[in-house]
N, C-alpha and C positions, 0 to 999 in steps of 0.2 A: 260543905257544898257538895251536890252530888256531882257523879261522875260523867262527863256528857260525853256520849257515844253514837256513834256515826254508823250505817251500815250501805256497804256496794255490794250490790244483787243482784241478778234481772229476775232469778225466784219470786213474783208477787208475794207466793203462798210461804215460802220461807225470810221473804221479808218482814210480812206480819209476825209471824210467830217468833222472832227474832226479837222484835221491837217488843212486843206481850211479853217474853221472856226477861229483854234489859227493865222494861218500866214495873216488871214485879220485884224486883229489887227494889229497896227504896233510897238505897245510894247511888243508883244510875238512872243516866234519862237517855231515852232515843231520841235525838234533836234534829238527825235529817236520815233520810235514804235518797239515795240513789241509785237507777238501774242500768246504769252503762258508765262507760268511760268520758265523756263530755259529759253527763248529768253531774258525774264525780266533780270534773275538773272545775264547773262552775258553782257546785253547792258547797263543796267540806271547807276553800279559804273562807267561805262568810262566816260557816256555822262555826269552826274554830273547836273540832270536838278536842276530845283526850285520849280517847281509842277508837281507832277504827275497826271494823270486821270488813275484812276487804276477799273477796273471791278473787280466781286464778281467771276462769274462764268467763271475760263479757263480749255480748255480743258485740263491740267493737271495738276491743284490742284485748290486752293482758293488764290481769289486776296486779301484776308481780313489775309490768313496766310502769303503771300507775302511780303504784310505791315510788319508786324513782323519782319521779317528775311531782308529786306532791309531797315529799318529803321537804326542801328546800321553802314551799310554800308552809309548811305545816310545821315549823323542830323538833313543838314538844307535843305534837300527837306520835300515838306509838299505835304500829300498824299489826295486826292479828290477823296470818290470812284465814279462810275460812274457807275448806275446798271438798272434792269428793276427791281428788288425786292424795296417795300416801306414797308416791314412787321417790325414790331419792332424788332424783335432777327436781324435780319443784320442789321439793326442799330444801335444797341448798338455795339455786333463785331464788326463792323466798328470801332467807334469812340473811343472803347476799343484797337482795337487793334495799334492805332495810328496816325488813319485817322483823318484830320483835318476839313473834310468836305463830304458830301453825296449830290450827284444829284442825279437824276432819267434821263432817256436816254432819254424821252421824254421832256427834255430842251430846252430850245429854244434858240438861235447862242448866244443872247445877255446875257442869262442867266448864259451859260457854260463860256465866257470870264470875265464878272465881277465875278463869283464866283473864275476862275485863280488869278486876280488881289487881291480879296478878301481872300485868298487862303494866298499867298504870304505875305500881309499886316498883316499876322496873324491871321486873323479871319476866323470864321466858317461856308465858304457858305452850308446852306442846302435848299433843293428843299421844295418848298412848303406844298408838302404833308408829307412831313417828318416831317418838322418841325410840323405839327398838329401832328403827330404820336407822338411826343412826351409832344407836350400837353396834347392829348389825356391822355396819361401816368401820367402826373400830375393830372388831376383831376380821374382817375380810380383808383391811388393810395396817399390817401390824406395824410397819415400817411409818412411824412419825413424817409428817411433814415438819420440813423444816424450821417454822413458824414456832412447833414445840421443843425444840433440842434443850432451851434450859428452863424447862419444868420440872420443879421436884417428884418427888415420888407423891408427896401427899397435893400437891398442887392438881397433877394427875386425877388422882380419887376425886379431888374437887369436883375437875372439869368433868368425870363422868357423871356425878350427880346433877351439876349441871345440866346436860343434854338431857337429864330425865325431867327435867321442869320442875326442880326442886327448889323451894325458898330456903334463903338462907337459915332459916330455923332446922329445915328438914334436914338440910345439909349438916348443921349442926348435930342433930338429934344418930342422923347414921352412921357417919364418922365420930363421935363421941370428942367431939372440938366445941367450945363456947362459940358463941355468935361474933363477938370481938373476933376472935381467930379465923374464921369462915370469912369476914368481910378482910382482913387482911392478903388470907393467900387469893380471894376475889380480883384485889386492886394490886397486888404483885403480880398475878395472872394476864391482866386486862392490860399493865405495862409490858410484860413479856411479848403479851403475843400483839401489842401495837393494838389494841381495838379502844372499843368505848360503850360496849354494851355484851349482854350473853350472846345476844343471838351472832355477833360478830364473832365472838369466839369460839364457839359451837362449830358455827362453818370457817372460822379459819384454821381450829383443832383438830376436829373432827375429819373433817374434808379437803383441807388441804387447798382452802379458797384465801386467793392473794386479793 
């Protein structure tokens, strides 16, 4: 079955292209858009997608409080924000607020589709330059939050491939760990640090978000 994917926009022009972009995959369908914050609130519980592309800025509220408030209506839709902002504070609110993944709009077709599928799969596609944002954050702040005191040394290595929007295979393949191993220190991790997804532990590793 394909993938049904949701987008919140007020972009016309990049809502179409967005949608042409999911429905040339032939494993995803565009099943609704939406261009504001009530559009949202009354279209995504009907259509029931599996991922969202959710922007930061609509003209009548935040797509990062959005998250929030339709997540409890939504469990197993997994939210992708989708923004022109790459500053650390909306990225943390993102990922805090329950987003699974962060692009930037300047994405390229190929990049916005496997982050959906990636999306889906569980894991954390983020854009490039995020991902350094939050590197950057690890070496600007060397001193661990609390949250990481009993991580290993390779647990560590883990979580930084993590922040890079690495699937477990990749993670596998850089550290030179089989994928049994990789999903292990994953689920010792995700118990350490109290979460239940990457993007939880990204910002509660990384940043130091309770």
């Amino acid at each position: 079955m394909s993938i049904k994917v949701s987008i919140v926009e007020d972009n016309s022009d990049l809502c179409e292209e967005l949608s042409q972009t999911i429905d040339s995959d032939p494993a995803l369908n565009c099943i609704s858009v939406s261009c504001n914050v009530q559009s949202a609130l009354e279209d995504l519980p009907k259509a029931n997608p599996d991922v969202v592309l959710m922007d930061i800025r609509l003209p009548d509220g935040s797509g990062i409080e959005l998250v929030e408030t339709l997540q409890p209506k939504l469990p197993h839709a997994q939210f992708v924000m989708l923004s022109l902002y790459k500053d650390s504070k909306n990225v943390l609110d993102a990922l805090s607020s329950g987003a699974i993944g962060y692009l930037t709009k300047d994405s390229s077709r190929s990049e916005i589709t496997q982050a959906i599928h990636a999306a889906h799969a569980g894991e954390s596609p983020l854009s490039g330059a995020v991902a350094r944002k939050v590197i950057n954050n690890i070496h600007l702040n060397r001193e661990k939050p609390r949250y990481a005191a009993n991580l290993s040394a390779r647990e560590r290595e883990v979580m930084e491939q993590v922040a890079l929007g690495k699937s477990d295979k990749q993670i596998g393949a850089t550290l030179h760990i089989s994928l049994p191993t990789v999903n292990t220190h994953l689920k010792r991790i995700f118990s350490k640090l109290e979460v239940h997804s990457r993007a939880e532990a990204i910002s509660r590793y990384f940043m130091g978000k309770s």
